[in-house]
C-alpha positions in Angstrom: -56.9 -14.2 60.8 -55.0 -13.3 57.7 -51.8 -15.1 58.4 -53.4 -18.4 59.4 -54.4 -18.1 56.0 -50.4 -18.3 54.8 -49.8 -21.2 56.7 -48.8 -24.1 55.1 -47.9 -27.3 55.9 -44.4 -28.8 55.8 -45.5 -30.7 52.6 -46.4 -27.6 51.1 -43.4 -25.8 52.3 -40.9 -28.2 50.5 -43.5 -28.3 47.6 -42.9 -24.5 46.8 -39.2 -24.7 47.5 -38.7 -27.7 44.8 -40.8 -25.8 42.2 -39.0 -22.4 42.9 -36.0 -25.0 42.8 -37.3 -26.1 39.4 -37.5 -22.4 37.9 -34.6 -21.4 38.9 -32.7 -23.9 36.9 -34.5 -23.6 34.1 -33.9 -20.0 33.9 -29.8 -20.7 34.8 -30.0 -23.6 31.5 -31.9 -21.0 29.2 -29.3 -18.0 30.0 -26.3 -20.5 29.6 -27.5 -22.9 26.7 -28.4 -22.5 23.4 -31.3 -24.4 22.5 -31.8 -22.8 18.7 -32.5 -26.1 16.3 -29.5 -27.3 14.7 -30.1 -28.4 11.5 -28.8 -32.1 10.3 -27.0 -32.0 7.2 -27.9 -34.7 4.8 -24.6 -35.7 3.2 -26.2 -36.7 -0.4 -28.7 -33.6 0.0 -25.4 -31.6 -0.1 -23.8 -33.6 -2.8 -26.9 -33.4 -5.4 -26.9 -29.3 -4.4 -23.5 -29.1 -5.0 -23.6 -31.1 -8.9 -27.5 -29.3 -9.7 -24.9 -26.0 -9.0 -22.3 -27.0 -11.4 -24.6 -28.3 -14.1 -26.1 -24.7 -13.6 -22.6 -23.1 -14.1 -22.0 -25.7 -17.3 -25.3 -25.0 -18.8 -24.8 -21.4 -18.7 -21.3 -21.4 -19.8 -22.5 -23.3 -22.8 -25.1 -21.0 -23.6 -22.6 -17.8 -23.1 -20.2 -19.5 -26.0 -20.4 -19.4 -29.3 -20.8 -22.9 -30.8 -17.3 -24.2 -32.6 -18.6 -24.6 -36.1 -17.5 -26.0 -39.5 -18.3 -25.2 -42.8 -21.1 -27.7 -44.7 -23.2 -28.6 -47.5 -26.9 -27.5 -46.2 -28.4 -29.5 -48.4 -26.9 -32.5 -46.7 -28.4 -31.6 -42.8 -29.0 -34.1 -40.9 -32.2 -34.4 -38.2 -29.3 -34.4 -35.3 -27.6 -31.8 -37.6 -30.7 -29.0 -37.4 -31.3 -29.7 -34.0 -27.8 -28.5 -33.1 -28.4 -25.7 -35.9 -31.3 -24.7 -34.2 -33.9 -25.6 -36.4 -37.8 -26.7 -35.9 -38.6 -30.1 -37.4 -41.3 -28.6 -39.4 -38.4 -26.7 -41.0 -36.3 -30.2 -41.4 -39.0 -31.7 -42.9 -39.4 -29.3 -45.6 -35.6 -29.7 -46.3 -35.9 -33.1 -46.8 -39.0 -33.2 -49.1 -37.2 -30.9 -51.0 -33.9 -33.3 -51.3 -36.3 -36.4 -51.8 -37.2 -34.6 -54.9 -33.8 -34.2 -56.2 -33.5 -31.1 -55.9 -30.7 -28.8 -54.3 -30.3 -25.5 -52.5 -27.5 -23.4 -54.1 -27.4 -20.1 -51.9 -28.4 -19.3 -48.3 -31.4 -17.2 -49.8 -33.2 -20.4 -51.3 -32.2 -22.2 -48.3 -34.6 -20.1 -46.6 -36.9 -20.2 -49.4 -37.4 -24.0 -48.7 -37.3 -24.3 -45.4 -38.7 -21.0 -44.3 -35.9 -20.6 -41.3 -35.6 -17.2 -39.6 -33.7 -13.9 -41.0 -31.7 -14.3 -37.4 -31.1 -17.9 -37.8 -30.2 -17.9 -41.6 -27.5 -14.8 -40.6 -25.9 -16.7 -37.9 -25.4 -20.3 -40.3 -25.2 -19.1 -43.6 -21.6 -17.8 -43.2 -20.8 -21.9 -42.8 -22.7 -23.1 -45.5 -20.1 -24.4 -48.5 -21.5 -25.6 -51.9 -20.0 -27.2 -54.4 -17.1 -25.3 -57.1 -20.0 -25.3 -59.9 -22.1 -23.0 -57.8 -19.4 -20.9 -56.7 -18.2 -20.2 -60.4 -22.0 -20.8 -61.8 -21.3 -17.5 -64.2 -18.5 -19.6 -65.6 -20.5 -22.4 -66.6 -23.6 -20.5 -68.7 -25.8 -23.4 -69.9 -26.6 -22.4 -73.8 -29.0 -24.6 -75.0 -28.0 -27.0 -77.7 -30.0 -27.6 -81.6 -32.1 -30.5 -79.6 -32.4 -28.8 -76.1 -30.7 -31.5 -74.8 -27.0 -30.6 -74.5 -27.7 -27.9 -72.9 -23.8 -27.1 -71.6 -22.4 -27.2 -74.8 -22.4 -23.9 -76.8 -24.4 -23.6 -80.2 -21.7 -22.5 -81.9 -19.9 -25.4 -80.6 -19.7 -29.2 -82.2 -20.5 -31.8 -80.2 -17.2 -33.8 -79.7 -17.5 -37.1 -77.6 -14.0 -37.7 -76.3 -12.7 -41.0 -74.6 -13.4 -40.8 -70.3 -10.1 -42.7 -70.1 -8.0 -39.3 -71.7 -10.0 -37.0 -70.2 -8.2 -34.2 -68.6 -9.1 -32.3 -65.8 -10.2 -29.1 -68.0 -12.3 -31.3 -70.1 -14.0 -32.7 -67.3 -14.4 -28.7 -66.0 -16.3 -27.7 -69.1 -18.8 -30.0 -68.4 -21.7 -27.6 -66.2 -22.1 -29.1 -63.3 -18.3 -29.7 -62.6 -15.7 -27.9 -61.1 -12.1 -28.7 -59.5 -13.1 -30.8 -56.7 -14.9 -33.1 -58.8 -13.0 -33.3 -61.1 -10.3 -34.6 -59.1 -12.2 -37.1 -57.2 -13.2 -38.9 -61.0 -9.3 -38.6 -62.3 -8.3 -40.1 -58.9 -10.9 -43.1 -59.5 -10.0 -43.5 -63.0 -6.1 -43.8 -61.6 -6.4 -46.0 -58.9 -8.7 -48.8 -61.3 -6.5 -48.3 -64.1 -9.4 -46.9 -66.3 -13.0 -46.9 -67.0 -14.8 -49.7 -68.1 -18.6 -48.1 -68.4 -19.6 -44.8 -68.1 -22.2 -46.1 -65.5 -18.9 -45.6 -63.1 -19.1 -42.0 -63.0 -22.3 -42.8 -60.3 -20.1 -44.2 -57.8 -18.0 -40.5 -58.0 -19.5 -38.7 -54.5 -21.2 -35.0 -55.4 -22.1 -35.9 -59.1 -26.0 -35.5 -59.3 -28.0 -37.5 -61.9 -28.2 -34.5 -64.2 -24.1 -34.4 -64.1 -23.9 -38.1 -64.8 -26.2 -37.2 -68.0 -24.4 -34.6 -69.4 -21.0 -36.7 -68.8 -22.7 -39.7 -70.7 -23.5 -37.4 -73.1 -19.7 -35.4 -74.0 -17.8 -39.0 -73.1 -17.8 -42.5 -73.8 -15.4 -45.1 -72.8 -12.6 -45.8 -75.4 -10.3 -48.9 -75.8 -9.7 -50.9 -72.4 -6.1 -52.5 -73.6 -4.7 -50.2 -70.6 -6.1 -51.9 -68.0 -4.3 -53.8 -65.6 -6.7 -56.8 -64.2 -6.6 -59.0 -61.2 -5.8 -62.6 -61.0 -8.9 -63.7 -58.8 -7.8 -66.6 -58.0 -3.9 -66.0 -56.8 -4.1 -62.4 -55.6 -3.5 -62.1 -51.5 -6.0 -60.7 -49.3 -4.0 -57.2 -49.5 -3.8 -56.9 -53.5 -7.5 -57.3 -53.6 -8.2 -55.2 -50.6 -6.1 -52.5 -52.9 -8.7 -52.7 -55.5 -11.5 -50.2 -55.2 -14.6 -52.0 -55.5 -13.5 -54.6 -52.8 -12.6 -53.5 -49.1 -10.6 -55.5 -46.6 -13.8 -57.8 -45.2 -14.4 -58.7 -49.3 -10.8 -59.8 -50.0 -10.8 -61.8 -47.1 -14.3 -63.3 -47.7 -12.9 -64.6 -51.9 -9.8 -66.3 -50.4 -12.2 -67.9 -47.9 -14.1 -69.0 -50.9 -11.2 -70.5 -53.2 -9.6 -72.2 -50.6 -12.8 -73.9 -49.8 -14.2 -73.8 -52.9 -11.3 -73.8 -55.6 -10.9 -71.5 -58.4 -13.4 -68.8 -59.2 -13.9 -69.2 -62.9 -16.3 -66.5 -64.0 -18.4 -63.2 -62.4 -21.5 -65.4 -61.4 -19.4 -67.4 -58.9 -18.6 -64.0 -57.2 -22.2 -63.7 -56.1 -21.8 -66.9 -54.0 -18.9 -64.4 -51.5 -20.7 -63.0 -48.6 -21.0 -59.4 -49.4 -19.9 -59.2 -52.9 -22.1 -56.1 -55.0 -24.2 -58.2 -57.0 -25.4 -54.7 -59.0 -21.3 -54.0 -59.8 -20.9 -57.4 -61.4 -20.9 -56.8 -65.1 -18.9 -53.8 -64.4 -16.1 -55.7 -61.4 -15.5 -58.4 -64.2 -14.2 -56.7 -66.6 -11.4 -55.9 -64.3 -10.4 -59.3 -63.7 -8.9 -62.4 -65.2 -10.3 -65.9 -63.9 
């Protein structure tokens, strides 16, 4: 009764034997093949991984060494300049409202005064900062008051003795407060390569003298006799000679020839201010230099 129960067909026979057929492959594939997912490597995917690693290794390098630095003026920063110091706008800002006022910093401790940096970031820049020779050697240059308050780096025991700008040597120039070597230097080396003075409204174009300098020079020197000075011929020097003298650069000297040989000769200062580029606020001061 049982085993008429088993019986099965032919179709049924070689339906069993296909599916037993079927599993036995299957297992003979899964023992001999390995069907774990391999993953498809993305050639840019690999490229970015491989630069976001080295700008990892760069960034870190940068912040593991010690920035190359060079001594400076603080009170000349920059906004790019305190960013790469490390400092807050806020604490920009403050230098610069203190600058617009013409006023300077003189040590690292009214640096911090102004600006109101940190103790750790004052320690690590102050070691750069570099003012000018006057503050170095300020005990040098003691201001004594003079009789009218006004001369107030001349001594009271001392006469006041305006002396000629154009025989000025470089320790007359350093008794003047405010002064020192370097600046000095930089007004004999103007005075030398123009031959002389002409006003004491020059000494503004010398780089590192401050308005209160200028006053105090104005007030110990005057200009003296100009028969020294050796003037230009406007209107037959080359394009070199005048690019030699200080007041005109290259461009300039090339714009005046332009001008006479289109315009002919250049007979006084005004016609100057017809050259593309010419100072217009130097012209009292240029003409006196030159022979028309």
């Amino acid at each position: 009764m049982i085993s008429n129960n088993f019986k099965f067909t032919k179709d049924q026979q070689k339906g069993v034997f296909l599916l037993l057929f079927i599993i036995i492959v299957l297992q003979i594939l899964y023992f001999f093949c390995d069907f774990s997912l391999v993953s498809k490597k993305n050639p840019e995917k690999q490229q970015w991984l491989a630069l976001e690693s080295q700008m990892d290794s760069m960034e870190n390098n940068l912040k593991n060494r010690i920035r190359e630095m060079y001594p400076f003026n603080p009170n000349f920063i920059s906004d790019y300049k305190g960013y790469q110091l490390g400092m807050s706008v806020a604490e920009i800002d403050r230098l610069h409202a203190f600058r617009k006022e013409n006023k300077y910093v003189n040590s690292a401790k009214e640096f911090q005064m102004v600006t109101g940096v940190s103790d750790s970031l004052l320690n690590r820049i102050a070691p750069y900062f570099k003012f000018p020779d006057w503050v170095k050697h300020k005990k040098e240059f003691k201001p004594i008051a003079f009789s009218n308050n006004k001369f107030d780096h001349y001594s009271k025991k001392e006469k006041l003795i305006v002396k000629d700008i154009n025989q000025a040597t470089q320790e007359d120039l350093i008794k003047i407060y405010g002064i020192g070597e370097a600046i000095s230097t930089r007004i004999l080396k103007l005075k030398e390569s123009l031959g002389g003075f002409v006003s004491m409204e020059q000494m503004n174009d010398v780089w590192g003298l401050s308005p209160e300098v200028v006053g105090r020079l104005n007030s110990g020197f005057k200009v003296g006799s100009l028969s020294n000075i050796k003037k230009i011929d406007i209107n037959n020097a080359s394009i070199k000679e005048l690019a030699q003298f200080p007041y005109f650069k290259y461009n300039l000297a090339r714009e005046i020839v332009i001008y006479r040989s289109m315009n002919g000769d250049i007979k006084n200062a005004g016609d100057l201010r017809k050259i593309k580029g010419f100072p217009v606020d130097k012209e009292s001061i240029i003409g006196l230099y030159l022979n028309f």
